[in-house]
N, C-alpha and C positions, 0 to 999 in steps of 0.2 A: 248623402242623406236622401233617403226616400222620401217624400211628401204626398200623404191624403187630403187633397183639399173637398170641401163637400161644402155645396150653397144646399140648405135644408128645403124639404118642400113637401108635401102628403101626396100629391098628387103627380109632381115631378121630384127627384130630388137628382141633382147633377150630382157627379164624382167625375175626381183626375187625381192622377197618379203622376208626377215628377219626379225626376232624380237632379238634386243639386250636385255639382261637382266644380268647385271655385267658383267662379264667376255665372258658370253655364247650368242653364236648364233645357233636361232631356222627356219630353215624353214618354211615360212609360203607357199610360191606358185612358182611357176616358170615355164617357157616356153618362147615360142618368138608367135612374131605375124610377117606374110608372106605374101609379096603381090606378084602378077604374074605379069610375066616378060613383057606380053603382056597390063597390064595394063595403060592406059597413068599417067604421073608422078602426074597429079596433084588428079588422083584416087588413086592412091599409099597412097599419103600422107595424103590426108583424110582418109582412112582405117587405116593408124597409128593412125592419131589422135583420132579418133572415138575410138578404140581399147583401148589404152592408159586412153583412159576416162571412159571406163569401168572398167580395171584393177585399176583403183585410186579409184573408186566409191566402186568395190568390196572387196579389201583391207586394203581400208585407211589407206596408210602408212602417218607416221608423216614428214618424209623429204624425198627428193630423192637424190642421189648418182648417177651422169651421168658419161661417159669417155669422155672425147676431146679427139677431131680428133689429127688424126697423120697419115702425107699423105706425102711421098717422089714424088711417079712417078706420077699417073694420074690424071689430074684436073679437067677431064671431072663428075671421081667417087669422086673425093677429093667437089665435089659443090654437088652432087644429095644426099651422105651424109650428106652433112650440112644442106639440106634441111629437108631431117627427123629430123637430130637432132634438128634444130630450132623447128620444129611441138612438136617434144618429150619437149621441155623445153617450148615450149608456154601451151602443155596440164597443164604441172604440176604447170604453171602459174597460169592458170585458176585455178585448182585448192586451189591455195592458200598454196601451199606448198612452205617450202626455198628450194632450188636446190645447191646443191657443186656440183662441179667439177673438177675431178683429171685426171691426164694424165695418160696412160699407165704407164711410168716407176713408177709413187707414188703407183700406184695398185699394181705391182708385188713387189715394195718393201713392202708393207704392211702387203700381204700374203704372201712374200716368205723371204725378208729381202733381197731382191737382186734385184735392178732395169731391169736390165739387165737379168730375169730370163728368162727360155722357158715359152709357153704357157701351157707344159702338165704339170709342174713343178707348174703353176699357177692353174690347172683345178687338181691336185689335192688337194693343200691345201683347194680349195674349196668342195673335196667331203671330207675333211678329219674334218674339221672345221665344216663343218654345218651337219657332222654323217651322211652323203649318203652311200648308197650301189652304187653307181656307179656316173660314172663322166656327168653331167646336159648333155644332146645331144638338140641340134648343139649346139657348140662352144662360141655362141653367147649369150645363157642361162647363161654359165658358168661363163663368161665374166661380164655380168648384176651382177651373183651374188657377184664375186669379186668387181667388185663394192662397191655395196650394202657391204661387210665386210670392205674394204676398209675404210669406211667413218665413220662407227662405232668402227674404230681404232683410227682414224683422233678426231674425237666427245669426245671420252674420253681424248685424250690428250689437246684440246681446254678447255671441262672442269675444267682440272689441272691447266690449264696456268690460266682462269679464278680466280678459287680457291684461287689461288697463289698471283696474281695483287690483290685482294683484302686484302689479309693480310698486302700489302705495306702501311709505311707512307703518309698519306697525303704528295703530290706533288712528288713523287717517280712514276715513268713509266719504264715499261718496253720494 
């Protein structure tokens, strides 16, 4: 299974490309795509989207792995975010992929086993899992790929439960 993980951002937005294969994960690509600060919002977002649909074209993952937002103070940045992310999840729409989404704390439990983890605690299980010499730069790379492992935790465990409901008696639910 291919995996698009993407941490959303107007300004930065990280992407990574995984490949699951049983247990292991293999880097396939990763970076972020950047727009300027000068640019007006609705150039911004067209450069994601555009961006994004090259990245889906070029590595055809089979699902993508997004983050939801998580915004205590500012609302001004808690909306121009949601605006890439809408764009980030209408690309992958287009494309015809299924989309999950997990919050922050399901991520860092995933790869750390702790909701509640730091970020560097999170950026390394990510250089440590997918056999990096060093941790994805910006932050926001790293992030995308957590993701992206994130849901190919999540995917195996759905498959069990799957697995599992079919071995049940007719009229038996879980």
């Amino acid at each position: 299974m291919r995996i698009l993980g993407i941490d959303p951002g107007y300004a930065i937005m990280g992407y990574g490309v995984i490949e699951k294969k049983g247990n292991h994960f293999k880097p396939i690509g990763f970076g972020s795509v950047t727009t300027d600060a000068d640019m007006e919002m609705s150039m911004r977002l067209k450069h994601l989207y555009n961006s994004l649909m090259e990245i889906i074209a070029h590595y055809e993952p089979d699902v993508v792995s997004i983050e939801e937002l998580f915004f205590n103070n500012n609302a001004k940045t808690a909306i121009m975010v949601g605006q890439a992310r809408g764009v980030a999840v209408l690309a992958c729409a287009n494309s015809g992929m299924p989309i999950y989404e997990y919050t922050p704390l399901q991520i860092k439990q995933a790869l750390v086993g702790y909701g509640r983890a730091e970020k560097k605690q999170v950026q390394q299980m990510v250089k440590t899992m997918l056999h990096l010499e060093s941790v994805p730069k910006p932050d926001d790379t790293a992030d995308a790929l957590a993701a992206a492992i994130c849901h190919g935790h999540a995917a195996d465990s759905a498959l069990k439960v799957a697995k599992f409901a079919e071995k049940l008696p007719k009229g038996v639910r879980l």
